[in-house]
Structures are given as C-alpha cells and as structure tokens.
MMTF fields as JSON, N, C-alpha, C and O atoms, coordinates in Angstrom:
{
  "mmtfVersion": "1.0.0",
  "mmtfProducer": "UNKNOWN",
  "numBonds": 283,
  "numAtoms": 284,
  "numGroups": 71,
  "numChains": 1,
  "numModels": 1,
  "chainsPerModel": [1],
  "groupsPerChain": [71],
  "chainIdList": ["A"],
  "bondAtomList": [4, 2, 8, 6, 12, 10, 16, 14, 20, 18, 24, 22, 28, 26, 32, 30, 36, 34, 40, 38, 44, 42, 48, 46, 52, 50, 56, 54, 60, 58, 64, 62, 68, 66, 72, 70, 76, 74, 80, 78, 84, 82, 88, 86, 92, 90, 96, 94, 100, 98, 104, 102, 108, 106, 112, 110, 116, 114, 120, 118, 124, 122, 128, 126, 132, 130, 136, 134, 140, 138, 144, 142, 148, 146, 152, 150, 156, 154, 160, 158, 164, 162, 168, 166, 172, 170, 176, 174, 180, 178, 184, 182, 188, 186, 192, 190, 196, 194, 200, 198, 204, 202, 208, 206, 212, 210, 216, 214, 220, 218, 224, 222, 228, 226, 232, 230, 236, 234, 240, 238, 244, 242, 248, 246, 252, 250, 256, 254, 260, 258, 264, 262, 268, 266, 272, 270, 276, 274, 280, 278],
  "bondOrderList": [1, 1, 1, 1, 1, 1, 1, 1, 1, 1, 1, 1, 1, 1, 1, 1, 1, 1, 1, 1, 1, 1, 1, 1, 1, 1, 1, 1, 1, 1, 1, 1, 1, 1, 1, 1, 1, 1, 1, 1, 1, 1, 1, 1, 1, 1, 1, 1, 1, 1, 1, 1, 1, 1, 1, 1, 1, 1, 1, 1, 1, 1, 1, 1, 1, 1, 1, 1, 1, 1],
  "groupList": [{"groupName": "UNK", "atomNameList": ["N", "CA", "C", "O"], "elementList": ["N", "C", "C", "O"], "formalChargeList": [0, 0, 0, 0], "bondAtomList": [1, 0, 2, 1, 3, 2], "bondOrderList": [1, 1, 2], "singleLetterCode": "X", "chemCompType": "L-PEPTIDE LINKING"}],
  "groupTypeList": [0, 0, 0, 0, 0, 0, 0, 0, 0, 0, 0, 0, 0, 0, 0, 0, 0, 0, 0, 0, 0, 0, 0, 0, 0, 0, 0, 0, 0, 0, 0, 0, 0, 0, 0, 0, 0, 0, 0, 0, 0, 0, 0, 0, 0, 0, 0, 0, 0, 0, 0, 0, 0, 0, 0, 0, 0, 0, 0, 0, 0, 0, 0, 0, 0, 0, 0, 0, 0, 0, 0],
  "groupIdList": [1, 2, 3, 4, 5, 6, 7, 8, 9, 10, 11, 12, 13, 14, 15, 16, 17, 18, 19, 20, 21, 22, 23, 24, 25, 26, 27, 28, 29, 30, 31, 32, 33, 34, 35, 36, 37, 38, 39, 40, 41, 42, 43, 44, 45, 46, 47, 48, 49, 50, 51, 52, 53, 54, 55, 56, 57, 58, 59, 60, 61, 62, 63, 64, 65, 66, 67, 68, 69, 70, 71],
  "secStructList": [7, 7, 2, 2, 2, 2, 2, 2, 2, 2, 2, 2, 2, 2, 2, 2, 2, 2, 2, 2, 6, 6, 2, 2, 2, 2, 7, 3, 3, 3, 3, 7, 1, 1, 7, 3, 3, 3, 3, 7, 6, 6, 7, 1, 1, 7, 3, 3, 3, 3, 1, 1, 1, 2, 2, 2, 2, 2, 2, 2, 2, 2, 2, 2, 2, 6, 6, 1, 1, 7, 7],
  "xCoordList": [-2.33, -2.468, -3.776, -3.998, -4.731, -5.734, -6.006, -5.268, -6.608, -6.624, -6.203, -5.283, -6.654, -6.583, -4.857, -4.114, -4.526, -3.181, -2.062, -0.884, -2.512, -1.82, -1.677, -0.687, -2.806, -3.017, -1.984, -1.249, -2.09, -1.314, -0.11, 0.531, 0.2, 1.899, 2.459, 3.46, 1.139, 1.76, 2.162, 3.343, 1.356, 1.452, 2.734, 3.569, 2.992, 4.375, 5.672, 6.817, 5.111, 6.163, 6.933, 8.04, 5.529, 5.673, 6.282, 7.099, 5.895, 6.331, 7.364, 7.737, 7.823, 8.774, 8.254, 7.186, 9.137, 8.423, 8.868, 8.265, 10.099, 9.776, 8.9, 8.474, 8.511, 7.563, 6.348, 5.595, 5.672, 4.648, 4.11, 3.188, 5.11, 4.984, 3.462, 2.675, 3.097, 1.911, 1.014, 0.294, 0.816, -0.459, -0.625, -1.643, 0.256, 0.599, -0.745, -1.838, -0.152, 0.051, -1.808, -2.404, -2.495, -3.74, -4.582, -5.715, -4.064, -4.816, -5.685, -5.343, -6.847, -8.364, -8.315, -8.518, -7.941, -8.45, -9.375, -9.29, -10.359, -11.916, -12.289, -11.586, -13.683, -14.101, -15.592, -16.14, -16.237, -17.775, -18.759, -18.662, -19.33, -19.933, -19.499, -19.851, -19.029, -18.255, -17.087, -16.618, -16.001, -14.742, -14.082, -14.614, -12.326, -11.661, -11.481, -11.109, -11.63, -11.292, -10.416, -10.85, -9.365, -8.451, -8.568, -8.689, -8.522, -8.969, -7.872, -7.435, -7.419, -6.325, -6.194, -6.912, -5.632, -5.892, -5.812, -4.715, -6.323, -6.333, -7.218, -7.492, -7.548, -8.378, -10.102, -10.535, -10.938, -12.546, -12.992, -13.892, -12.275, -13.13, -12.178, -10.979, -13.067, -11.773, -11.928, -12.762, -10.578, -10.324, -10.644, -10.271, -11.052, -11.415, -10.609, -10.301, -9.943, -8.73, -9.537, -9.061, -10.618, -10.614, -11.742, -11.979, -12.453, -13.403, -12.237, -12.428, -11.075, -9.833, -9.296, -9.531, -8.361, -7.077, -6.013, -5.306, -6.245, -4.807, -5.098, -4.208, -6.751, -6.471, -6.49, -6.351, -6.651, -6.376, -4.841, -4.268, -4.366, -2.753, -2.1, -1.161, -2.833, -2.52, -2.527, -1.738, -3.959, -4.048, -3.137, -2.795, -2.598, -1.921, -0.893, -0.734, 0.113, 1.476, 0.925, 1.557, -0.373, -0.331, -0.467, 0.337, -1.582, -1.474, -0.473, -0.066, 0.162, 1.827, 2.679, 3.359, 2.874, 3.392, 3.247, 4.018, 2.288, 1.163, 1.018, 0.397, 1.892, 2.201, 0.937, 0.998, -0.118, -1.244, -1.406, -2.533, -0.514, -0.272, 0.233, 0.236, 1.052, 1.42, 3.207, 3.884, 3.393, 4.658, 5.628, 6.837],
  "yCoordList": [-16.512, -15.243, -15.275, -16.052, -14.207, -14.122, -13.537, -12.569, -13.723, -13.498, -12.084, -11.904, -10.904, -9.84, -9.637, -9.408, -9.8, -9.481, -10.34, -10.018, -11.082, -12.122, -10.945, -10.886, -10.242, -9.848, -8.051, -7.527, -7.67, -6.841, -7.2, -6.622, -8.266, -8.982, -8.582, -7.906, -9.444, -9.299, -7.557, -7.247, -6.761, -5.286, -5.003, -4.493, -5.298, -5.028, -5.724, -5.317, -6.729, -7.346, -6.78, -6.331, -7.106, -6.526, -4.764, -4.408, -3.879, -2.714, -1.973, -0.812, -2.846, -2.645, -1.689, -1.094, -1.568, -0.35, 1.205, 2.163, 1.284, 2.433, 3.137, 4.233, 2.158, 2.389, 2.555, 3.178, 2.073, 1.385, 3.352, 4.083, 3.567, 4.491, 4.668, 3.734, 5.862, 6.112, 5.305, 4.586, 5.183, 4.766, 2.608, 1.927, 2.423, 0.845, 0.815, 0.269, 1.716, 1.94, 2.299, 2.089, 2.915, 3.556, 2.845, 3.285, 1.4, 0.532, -0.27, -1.007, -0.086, -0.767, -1.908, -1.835, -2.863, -4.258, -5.079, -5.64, -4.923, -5.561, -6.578, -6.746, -7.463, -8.733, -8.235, -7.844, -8.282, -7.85, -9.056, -10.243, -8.737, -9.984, -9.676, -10.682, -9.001, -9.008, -9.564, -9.909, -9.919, -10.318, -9.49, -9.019, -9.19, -8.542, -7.136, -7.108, -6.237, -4.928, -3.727, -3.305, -3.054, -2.052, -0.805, -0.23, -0.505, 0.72, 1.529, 1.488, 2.469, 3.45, 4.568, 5.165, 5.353, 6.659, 7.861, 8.325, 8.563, 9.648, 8.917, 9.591, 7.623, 7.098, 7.504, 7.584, 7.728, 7.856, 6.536, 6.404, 5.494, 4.212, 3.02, 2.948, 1.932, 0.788, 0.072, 0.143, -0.66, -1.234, -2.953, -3.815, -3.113, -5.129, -5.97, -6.313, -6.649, -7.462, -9.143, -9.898, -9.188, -10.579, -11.232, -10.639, -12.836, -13.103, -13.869, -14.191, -14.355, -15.578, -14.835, -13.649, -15.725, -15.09, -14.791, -13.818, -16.082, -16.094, -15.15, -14.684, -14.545, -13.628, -12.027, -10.896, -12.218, -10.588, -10.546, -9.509, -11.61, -11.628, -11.29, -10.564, -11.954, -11.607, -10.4, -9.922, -9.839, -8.127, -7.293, -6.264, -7.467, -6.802, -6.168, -4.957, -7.118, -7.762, -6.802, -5.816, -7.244, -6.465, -4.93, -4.106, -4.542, -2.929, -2.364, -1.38, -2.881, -2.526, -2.482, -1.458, -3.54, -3.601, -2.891, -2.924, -2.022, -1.022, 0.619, 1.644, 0.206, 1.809, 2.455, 3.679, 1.886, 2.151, 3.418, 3.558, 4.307, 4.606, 4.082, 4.477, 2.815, 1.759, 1.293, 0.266, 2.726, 2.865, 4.25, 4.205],
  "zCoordList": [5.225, 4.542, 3.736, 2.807, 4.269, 3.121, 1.711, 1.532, 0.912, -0.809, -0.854, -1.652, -0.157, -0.055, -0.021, -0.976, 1.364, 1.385, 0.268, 0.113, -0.187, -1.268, -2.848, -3.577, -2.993, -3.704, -3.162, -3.999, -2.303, -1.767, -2.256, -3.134, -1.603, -1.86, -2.939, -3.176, -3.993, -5.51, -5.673, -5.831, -5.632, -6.156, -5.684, -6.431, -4.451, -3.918, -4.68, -4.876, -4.96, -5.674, -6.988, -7.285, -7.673, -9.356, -9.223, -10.073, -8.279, -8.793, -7.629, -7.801, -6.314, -5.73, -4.976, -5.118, -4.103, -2.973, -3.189, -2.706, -4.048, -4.833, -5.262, -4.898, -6.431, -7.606, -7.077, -7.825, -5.594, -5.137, -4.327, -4.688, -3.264, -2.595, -2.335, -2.489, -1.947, -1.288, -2.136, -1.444, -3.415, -4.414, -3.202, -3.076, -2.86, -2.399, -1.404, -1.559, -0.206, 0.98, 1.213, 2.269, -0.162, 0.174, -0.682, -0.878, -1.443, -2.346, -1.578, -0.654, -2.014, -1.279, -2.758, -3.97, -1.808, -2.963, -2.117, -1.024, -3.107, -2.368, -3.38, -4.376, -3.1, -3.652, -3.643, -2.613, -4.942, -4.96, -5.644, -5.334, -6.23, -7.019, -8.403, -9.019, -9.112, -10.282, -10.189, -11.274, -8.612, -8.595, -7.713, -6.708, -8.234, -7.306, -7.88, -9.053, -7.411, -7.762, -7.299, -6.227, -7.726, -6.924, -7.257, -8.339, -6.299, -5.975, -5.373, -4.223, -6.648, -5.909, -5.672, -6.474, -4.954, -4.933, -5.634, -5.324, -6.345, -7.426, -8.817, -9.81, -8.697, -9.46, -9.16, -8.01, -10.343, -9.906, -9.404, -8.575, -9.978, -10.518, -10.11, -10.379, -9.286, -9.04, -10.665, -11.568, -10.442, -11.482, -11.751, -10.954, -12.436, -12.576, -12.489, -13.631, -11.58, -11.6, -12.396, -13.243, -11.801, -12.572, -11.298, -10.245, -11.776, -10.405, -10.041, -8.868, -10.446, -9.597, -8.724, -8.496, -8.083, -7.044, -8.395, -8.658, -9.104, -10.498, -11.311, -12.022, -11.396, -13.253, -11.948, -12.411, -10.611, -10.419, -9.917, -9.582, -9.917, -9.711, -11.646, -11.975, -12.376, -13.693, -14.375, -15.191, -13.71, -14.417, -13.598, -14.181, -12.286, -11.693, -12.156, -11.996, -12.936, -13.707, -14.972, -15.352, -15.581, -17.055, -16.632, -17.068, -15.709, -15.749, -15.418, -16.035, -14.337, -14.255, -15.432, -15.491, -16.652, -17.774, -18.563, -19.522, -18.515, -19.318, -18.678, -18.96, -17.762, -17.288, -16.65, -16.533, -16.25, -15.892, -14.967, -14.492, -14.657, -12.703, -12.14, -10.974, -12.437, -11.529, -11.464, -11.41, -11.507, -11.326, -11.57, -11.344]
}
C-alpha cells in the first residue's frame, strides 16, 4: 500500500463512511515540497497535513476532532 492510500485509509477510518460520503470519495491527497496536503471538495485551498506519513496521519485525527468539514 502506498503513503497516499494509507493516508486515504486513515480519513476513512477516523470519520467512517458515513461521515466521509462524497467529501472521502473526491479527496485529492497529494505530496509537494512543503509535504502532504488535502484537498477537498468545496474547499478553495488544500490543507497542510504535515512533511511525515505520521504528522499527516496526525492532523487528519485533529481536523476531524475540530469539526473542520470533516464530518
């Protein structure tokens, strides 16, 4: 499994496939030279997960916790 879909996984995880619905299904999580970034739909702007596999698995968990859109 590559970083990408790992990182998919998690989103699925943390907010269930309920919660996840179309916003899941149309999430562009990409890798730039700043790190990992997600990108969802009805958003202007991707979001900064972190340059790790562990801190964009970490912000995942907090923006979800934080009600971000992410659920």
């Amino acid at each position: 499994m590559n970083d990408k879909t790992e990182l998919l996984k998690t989103l699925y995880e943390v907010l269930g496939e309920e919660g996840c619905g179309m916003s899941c299904e149309d999430a562009d999580i990409f890798q730039d030279e700043d790190g990992w970034k997600l990108n969802l739909e009805g958003f202007m702007e991707p979001w900064n997960l972190g340059k790790t596999l562990t801190e964009a698995r970490q912000s995942i968990r907090e923006y979800a916790s934080m009600g971000f859109g992410l659920h």
